[in-house]
C-alpha positions in Angstrom: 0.0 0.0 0.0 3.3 2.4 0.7 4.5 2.0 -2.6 1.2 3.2 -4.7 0.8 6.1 -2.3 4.2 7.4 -3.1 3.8 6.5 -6.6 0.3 8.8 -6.3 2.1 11.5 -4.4 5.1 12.1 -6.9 2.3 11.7 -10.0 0.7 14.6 -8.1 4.2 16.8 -7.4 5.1 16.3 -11.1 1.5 17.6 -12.3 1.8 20.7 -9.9 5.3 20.9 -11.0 4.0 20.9 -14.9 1.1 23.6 -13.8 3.7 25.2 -12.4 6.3 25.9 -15.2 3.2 26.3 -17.4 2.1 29.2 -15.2 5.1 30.7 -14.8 6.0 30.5 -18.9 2.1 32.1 -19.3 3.4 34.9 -17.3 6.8 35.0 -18.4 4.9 35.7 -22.0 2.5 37.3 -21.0 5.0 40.3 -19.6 7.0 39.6 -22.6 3.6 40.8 -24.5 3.7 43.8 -22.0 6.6 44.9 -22.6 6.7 44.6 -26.0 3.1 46.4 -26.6 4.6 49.4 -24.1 7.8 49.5 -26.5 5.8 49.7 -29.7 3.5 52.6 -28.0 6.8 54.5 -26.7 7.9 53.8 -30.7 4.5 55.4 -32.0 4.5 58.3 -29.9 8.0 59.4 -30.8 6.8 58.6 -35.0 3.5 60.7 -34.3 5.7 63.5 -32.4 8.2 63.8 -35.4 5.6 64.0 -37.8 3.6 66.6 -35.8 7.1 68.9 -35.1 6.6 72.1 -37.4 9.2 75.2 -36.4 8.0 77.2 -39.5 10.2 79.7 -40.0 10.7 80.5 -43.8 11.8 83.8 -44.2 10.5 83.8 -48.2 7.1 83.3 -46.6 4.1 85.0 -49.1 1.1 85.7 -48.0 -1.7 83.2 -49.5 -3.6 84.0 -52.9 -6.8 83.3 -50.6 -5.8 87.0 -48.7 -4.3 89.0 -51.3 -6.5 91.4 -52.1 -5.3 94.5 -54.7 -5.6 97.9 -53.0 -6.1 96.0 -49.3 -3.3 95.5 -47.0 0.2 93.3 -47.2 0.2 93.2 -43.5 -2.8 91.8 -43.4 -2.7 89.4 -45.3 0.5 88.0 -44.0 -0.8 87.8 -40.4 -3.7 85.9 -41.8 -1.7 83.8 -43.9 0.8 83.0 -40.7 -1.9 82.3 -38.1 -3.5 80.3 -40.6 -0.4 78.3 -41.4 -0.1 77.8 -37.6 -3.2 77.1 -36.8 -3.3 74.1 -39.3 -0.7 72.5 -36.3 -1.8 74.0 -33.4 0.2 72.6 -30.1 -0.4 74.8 -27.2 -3.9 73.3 -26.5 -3.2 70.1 -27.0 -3.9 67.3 -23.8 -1.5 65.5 -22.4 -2.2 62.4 -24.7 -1.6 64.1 -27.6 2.7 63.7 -28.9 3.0 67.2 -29.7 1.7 68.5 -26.8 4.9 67.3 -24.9 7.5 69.6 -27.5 8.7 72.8 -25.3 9.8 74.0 -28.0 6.6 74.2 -30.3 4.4 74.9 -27.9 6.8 77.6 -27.1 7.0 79.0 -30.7 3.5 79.0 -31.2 2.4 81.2 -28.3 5.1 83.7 -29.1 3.8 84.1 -32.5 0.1 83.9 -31.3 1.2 86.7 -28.8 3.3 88.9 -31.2 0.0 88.8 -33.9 -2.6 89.6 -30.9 0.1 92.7 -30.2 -0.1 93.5 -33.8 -3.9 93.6 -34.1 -4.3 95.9 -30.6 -2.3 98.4 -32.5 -3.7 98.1 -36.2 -7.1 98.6 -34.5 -5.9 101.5 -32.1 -3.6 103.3 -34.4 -3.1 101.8 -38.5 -6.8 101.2 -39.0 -8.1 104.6 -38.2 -7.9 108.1 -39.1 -5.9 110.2 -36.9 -6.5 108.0 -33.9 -9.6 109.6 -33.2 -11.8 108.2 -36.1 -14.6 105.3 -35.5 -12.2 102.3 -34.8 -13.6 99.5 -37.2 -16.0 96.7 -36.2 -13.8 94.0 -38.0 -10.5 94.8 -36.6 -11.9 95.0 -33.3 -13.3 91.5 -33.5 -9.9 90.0 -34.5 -8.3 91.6 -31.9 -10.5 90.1 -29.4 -10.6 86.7 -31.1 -6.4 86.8 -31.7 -5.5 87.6 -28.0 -7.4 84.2 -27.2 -5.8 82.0 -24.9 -3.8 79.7 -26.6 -4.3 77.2 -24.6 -7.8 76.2 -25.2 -8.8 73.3 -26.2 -12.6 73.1 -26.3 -15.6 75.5 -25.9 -14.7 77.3 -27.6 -11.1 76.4 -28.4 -8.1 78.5 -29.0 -7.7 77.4 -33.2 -11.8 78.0 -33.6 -11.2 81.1 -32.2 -8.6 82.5 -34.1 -9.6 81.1 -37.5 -13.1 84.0 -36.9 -10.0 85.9 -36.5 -8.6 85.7 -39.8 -12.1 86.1 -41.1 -12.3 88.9 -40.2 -9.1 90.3 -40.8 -9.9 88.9 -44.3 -12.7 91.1 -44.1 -11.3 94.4 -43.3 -8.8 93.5 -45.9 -11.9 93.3 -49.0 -13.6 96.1 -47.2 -10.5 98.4 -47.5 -9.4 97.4 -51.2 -13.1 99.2 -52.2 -12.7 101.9 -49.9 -15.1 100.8 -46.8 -12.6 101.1 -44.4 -9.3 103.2 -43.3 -6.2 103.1 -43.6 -3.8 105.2 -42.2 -0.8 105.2 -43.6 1.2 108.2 -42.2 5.1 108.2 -40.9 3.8 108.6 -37.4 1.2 106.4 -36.8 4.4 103.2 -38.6 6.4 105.2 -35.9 4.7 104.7 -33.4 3.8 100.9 -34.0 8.0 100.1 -34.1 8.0 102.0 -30.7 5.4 99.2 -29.7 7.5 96.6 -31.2 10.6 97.7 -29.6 9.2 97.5 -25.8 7.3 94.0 -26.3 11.1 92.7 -27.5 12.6 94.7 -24.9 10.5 92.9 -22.1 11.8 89.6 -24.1 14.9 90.4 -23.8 14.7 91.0 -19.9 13.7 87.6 -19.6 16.9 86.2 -21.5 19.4 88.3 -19.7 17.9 86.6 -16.3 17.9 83.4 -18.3 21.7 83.6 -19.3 22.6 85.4 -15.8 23.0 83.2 -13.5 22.9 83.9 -9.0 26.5 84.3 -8.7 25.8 87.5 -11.5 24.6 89.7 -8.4 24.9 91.0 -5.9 23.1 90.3 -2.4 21.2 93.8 -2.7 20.5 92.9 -6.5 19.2 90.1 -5.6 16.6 91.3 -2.7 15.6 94.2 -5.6 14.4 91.3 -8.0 10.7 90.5 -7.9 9.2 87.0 -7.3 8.8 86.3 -11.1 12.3 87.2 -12.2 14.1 85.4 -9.2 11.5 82.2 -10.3 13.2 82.5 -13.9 16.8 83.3 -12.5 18.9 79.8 -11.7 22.1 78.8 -12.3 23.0 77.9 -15.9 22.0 74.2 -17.2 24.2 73.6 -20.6 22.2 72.0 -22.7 19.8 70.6 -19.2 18.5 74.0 -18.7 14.7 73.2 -18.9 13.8 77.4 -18.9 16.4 78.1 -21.9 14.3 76.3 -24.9 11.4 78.0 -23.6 12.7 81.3 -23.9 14.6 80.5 -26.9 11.5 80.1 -28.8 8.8 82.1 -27.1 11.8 84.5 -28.3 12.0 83.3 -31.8 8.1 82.7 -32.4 7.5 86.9 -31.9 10.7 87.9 -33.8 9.2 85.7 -36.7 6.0 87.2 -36.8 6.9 90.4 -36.3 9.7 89.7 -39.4 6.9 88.3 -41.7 4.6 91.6 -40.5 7.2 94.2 -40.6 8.6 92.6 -43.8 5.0 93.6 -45.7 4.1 96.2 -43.8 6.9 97.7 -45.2 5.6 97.3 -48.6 2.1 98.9 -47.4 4.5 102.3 -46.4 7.4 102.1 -49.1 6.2 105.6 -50.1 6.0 106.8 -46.4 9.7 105.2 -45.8 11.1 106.5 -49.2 9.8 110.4 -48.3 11.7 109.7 -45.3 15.2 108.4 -46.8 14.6 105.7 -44.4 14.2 102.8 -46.9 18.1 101.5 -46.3 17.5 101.7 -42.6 14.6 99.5 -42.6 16.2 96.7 -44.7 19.2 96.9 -42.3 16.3 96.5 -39.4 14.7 94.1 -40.6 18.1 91.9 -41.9 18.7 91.8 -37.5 15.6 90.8 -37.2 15.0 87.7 -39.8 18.5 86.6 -38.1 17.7 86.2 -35.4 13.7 84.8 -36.3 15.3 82.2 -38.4 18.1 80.8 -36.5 17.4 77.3 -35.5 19.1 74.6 -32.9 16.6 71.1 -31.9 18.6 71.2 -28.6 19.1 75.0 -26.8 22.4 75.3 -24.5 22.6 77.6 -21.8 25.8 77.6 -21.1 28.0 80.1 -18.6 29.7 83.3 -20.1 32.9 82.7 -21.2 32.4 78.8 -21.2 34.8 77.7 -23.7 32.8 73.9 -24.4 29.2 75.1 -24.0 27.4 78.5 -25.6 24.6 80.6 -24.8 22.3 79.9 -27.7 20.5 82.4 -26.0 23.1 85.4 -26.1 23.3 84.9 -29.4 19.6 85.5 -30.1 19.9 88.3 -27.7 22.6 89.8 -29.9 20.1 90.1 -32.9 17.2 91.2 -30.7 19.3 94.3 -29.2 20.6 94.8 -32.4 17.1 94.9 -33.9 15.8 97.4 -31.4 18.9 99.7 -31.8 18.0 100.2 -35.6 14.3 99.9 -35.1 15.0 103.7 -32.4 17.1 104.5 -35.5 14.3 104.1 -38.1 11.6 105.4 -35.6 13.5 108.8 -35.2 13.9 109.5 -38.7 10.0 108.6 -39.2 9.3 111.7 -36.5 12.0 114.0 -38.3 
């Protein structure tokens, strides 16, 4: 009877053995499967985040047939044409599940531009598209103003890309309004003057924001230091290299307004070529605007922020700086001549 018992007992160790191993291979595949499913997904979101990366920056950019409109506005049709472009891959309002809405850099780009067109449209309805400044501001351009300074962060009801596509329309619509005479206009050496001005301390304010970028603690002094508001000792750390987390977002908030303002500046210039060449100031504006499309168009995937005088590291930054400052030293130049 001793011997069929044990025969019994190691029939029933070797089954539990079998169920056993065959348990352990099912979940030995079964994470095998896991992994491999949360490799292909990782492998997917880095294909979808490539093909959704767009830095559009072309300095030949044209303004699209669909807002040229003879006897209307180049400017306007160029900030149409570049907040349409954008808004064709609009990243800022993207959720977390979507690739693109993980890029620093676009997300970055996109709201400067979306900010530097909003600043555009406050002035062409306070200043450019009225008589004077004290004529009837018009119904259109106020609308796109409102619907341009949008938050760009939207995403539904209503969201930030619905909101600045009514926009367009209706900078569209000014645009065919003005080309047969139903709206102003006005294009005097004062009123361009006094938009560059505009220009000049929005990139000034940038540029505060990448010297406390590039500066780094050691830069001041204890009673600097205690002088600096809560926001500019938040941005002011020591510098990163190329792990600086605050210098691609700066680079390209940075870049996305000097682009836009570029593309504007570059056809608002043809809207006052007559203005500028009464004033002898045609040669000064291409030198401007030459600063300015070097700096918009500069381009680096990965932004260092490295030390001052680091001789392994640079200050991508600095180097954008260079152009801005440059930029608003001949924009003060042009401006001047404009008030002679």
């Amino acid at each position: 009877m001793t011997i069929p018992l044990f025969r019994r007992l190691g029939a029933s160790l070797s089954d539990l053995k079998e169920a056993v191993t065959d348990r352990v291979a099912g979940a030995s595949l079964t994470a095998k499967s896991i992994a491999a499913g949360a490799i292909l997904v990782v492998l997917l979101f880095g294909a979808v985040f490539i093909l959704q990366y767009h830095i559009d920056d072309a300095a030949e950019l044209k303004p699209s047939p669909r807002f040229v409109v003879e006897g209307g506005s180049n400017a306007v049709a160029m900030a149409a044409t570049v907040m349409e472009l954008e808004t064709s891959h609009w990243a800022p309002n993207k959720p977390w599940f979507y690739p693109i809405a993980h890029s620093t850099n676009m997300v970055a780009y996109q709201k400067g531009l979306q900010y530097a067109v909003a600043q555009w449209a406050t002035q062409m309805t306070d200043f450019l598209g009225r008589e004077r400044g004290s004529g009837e501001v018009d119904p259109d351009l106020v609308a796109a103003k409102g619907l341009l300074n949008y938050d760009p962060s939207a995403f539904i009801l209503p969201s930030a890309v619905s909101q600045y596509a009514e926009g367009i329309k209706h900078l569209d619509a000014y645009n065919r309004r003005l080309a047969h005479g139903q709206a102003k206009y006005d294009k005097i050496a004062s009123n361009l003057s006094d938009f560059l001005i505009k220009v000049g301390k929005d990139l000034g304010s940038q540029s505060g924001t990448i010297e406390l970028t590039v500066l780094s603690p050691d830069d001041f002094t204890e009673g600097e230091r205690a002088r600096l508001t809560d926001n500019q000792r938040q941005v002011l750390s020591t510098n990163g290299g190329y792990f600086d987390g605050r210098a691609s977002k700066v680079y390209f908030a940075t870049k996305g307004r000097m682009y836009a303002y570029y593309v504007i500046l570059n056809a608002l210039g043809e809207d006052f070529h007559d203005v500028l060449a009464n004033k002898g100031a045609l040669e000064h504006w291409d030198n401007m605007l030459l600063s300015l499309r070097s700096g918009a168009t500069q381009y680096k995937f990965f932004i260092a922020n490295g030390a001052g005088g680091s001789y392994f590291i640079p200050s991508d930054l600095a180097y954008q700086g260079f152009f801005l400052l440059r930029f608003d030293k001949q924009l003060q130049e042009v401006a001047d001549i404009l008030n002679r």
